[in-house]
PyMOL CGO cylinders between C-alpha atoms (Angstrom):
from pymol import cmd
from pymol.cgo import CYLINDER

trace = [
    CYLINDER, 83.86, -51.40, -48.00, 83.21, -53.94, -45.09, 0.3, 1, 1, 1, 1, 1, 1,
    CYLINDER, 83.21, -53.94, -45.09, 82.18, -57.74, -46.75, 0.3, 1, 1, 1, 1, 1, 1,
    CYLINDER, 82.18, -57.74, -46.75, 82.82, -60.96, -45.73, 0.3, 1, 1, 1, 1, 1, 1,
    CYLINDER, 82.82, -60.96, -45.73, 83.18, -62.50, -49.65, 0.3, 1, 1, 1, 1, 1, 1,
    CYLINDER, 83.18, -62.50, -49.65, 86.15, -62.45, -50.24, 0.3, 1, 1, 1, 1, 1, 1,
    CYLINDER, 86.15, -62.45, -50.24, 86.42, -64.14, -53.95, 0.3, 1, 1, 1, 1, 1, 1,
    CYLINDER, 86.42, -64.14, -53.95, 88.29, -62.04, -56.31, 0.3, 1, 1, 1, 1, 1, 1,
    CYLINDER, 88.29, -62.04, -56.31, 85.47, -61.60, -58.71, 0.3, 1, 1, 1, 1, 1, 1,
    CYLINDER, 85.47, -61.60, -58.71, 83.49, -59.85, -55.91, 0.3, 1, 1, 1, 1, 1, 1,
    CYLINDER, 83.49, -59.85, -55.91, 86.21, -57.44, -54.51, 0.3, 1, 1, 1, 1, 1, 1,
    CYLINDER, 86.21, -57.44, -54.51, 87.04, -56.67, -58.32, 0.3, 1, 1, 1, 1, 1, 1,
    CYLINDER, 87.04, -56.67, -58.32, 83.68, -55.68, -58.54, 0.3, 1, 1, 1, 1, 1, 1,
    CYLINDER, 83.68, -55.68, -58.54, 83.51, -53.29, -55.47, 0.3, 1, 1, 1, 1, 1, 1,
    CYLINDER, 83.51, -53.29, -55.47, 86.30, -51.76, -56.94, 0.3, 1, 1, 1, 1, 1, 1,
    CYLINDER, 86.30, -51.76, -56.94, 84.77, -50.99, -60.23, 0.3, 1, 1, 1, 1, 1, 1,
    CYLINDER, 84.77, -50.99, -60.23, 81.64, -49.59, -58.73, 0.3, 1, 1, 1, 1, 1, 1,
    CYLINDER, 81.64, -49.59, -58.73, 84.30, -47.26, -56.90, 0.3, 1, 1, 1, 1, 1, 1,
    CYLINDER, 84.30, -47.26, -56.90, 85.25, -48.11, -53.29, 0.3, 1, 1, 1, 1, 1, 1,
    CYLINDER, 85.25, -48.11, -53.29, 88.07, -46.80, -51.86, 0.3, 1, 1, 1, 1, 1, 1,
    CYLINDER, 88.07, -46.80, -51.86, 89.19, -50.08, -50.37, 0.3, 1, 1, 1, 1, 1, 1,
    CYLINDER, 89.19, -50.08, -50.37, 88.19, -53.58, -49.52, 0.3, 1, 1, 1, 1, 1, 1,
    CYLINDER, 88.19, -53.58, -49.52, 88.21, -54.81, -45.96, 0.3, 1, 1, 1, 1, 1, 1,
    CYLINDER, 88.21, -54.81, -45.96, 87.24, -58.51, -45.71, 0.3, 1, 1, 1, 1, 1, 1,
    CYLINDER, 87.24, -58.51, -45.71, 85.45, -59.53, -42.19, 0.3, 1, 1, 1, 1, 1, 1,
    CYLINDER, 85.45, -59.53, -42.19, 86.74, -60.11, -39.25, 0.3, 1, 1, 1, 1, 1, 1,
    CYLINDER, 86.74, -60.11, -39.25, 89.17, -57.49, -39.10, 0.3, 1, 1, 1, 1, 1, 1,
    CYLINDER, 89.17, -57.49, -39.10, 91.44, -55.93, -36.29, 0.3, 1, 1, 1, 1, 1, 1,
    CYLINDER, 91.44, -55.93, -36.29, 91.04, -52.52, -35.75, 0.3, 1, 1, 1, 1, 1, 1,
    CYLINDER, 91.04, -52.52, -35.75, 94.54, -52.03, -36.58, 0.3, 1, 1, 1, 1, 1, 1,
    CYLINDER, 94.54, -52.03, -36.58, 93.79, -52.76, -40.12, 0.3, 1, 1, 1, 1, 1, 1,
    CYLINDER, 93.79, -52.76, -40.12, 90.77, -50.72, -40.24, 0.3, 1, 1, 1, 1, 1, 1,
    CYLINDER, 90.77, -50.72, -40.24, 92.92, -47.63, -38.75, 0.3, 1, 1, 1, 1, 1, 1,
    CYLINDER, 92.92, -47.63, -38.75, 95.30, -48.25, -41.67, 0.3, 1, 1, 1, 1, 1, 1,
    CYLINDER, 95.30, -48.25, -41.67, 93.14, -48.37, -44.37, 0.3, 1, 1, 1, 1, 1, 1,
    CYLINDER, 93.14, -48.37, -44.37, 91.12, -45.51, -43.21, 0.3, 1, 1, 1, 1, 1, 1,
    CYLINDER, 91.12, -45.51, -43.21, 94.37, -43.27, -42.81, 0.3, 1, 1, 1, 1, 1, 1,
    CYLINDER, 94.37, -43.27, -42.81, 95.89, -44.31, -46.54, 0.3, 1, 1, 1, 1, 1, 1,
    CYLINDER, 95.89, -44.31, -46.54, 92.07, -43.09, -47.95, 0.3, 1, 1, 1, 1, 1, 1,
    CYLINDER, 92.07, -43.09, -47.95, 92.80, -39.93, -45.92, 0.3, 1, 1, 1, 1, 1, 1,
    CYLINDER, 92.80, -39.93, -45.92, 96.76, -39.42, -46.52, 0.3, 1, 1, 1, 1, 1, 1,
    CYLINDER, 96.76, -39.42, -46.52, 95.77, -39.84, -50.28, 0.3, 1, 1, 1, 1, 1, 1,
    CYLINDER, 95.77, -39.84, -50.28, 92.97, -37.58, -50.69, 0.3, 1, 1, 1, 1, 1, 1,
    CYLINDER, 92.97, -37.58, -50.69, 95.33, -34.85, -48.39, 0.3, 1, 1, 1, 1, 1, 1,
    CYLINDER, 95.33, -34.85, -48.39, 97.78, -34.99, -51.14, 0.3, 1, 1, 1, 1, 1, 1,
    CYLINDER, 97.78, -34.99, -51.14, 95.64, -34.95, -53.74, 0.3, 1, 1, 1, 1, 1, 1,
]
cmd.load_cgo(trace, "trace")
């Protein structure tokens, strides 16, 4: 998920409705290319 609130109450709720991860805005793309290939390194694995 893609937001720009980044108060812990918020991202804790992303997480319990089930996103894979929580990117606050603005990001680099480096960031974005990490947490894209952890999601897909961990479901590989899995």
């Amino acid at each position: 998920m893609v937001a720009t609130r980044s108060a812990r109450e918020d991202i804790l709720a992303a997480v319990e409705a089930g996103v894979n991860d929580y990117v606050l805005k603005p990001f680099t793309p480096t960031v974005l290319t990490e947490k894209v290939d952890a999601i897909l390194s961990a479901r590989a694995a899995a």
